[in-house]
C-alpha positions, 0 to 999 in steps of 0.5 A: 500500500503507497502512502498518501500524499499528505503523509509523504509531506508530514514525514518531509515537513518533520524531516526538515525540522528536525534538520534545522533543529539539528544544524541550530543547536550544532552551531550554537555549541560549536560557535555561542548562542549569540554568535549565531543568528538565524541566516547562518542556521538557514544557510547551514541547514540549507533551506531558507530564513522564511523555512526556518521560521514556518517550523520556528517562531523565534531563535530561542525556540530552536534551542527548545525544539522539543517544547511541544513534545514535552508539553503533550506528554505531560497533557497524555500523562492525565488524559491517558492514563489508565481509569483507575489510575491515580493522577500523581503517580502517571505524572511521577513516571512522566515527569522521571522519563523527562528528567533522565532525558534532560540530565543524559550526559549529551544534554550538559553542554546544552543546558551549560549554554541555556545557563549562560544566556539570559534569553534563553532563560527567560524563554525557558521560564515562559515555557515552564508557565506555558506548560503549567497552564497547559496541564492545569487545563488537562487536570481540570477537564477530567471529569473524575479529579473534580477539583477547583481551578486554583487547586489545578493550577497550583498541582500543575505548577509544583509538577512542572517545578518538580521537574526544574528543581530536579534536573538541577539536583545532584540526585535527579531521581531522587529529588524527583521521588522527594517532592512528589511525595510533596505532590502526592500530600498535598493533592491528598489534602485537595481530596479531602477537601472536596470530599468535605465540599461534597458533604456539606452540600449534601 
């Protein structure tokens, strides 16, 4: 069986990303982050500035190339999961397969770069919000958790904290599994809370 035509261009159009993302973070390490601007990551990757902006909205997204992914995992890590399965520990295991990818030694010098430039650590930080939001939304629409949308939010920002703080550790997955027995309280009290909600309204 041929593939489809809009198949073909999927697996092409991801090619050619990756391909910039690749030829991007290359000469960031090889040259500085700042000694590169987007023309000579086009002209490297051989493709055209307008190319490397349809995949990319900014020089900072190409160090981060993996943003989206990131963020799709942790929204399935809620709505796929299992229908008995709790919710925090389907984020423990999300968030430790996030930490051993970005605590791998090949990751050092990329985070040794993102430390040293401002830029890139605010844009870092901007997509820690972007993805604490984005989890809260997935946590307050599964029909089964039934919590407020502070209590949403504030579980998605110390899940998305939990993995900053602990791909800084000297331990990594070790002060993944101490803060998410933090987690793991602290979402309890929210149960107890709405089970306390539910009664009085009864």
């Amino acid at each position: 069986m041929t593939d489809v035509p809009s198949g073909r261009r999927e697996r092409k159009k991801a090619a050619t990303r990756q391909k910039i993302a690749d030829t991007a973070l290359r000469l960031f390490l090889e040259q500085g982050y700042d000694a590169v601007g987007i023309r000579d990551v086009a002209a490297e990757a051989d493709v055209a500035v307008t190319t490397v902006f349809s995949h990319f909205a900014s020089k900072e997204a190409l160090v981060f190339e993996q943003d989206e992914d990131f963020e799709q995992r942790l929204i399935r890590a809620v709505s796929d999961r299992g229908p008995h399965e709790p919710l925090i520990p389907a984020l423990r295991r999300e968030v430790q397969a996030l930490v051993r990818h970005c605590t791998a030694d090949s990751a050092a010098p990329v985070w040794h770069m993102i430390d040293q430039s401002p830029a890139l650590r605010e844009y870092e930080e901007s997509m820690r919000l972007r993805h604490a939001e984005s989890l809260a939304t997935a946590i307050a629409a599964d029909p089964g958790l039934s919590r407020t949308t502070t209590t949403c939010r504030a579980i998605a920002r110390f899940v998305i904290d939990a993995y900053a703080l602990a791909r800084e550790a000297a331990d990594p997955q070790a002060a993944v599994e101490e803060i998410f027995r933090m987690i793991e309280a602290a979402w309890a009290v929210t149960c107890s809370s709405a089970d306390f909600a539910d009664s009085a309204d009864r």
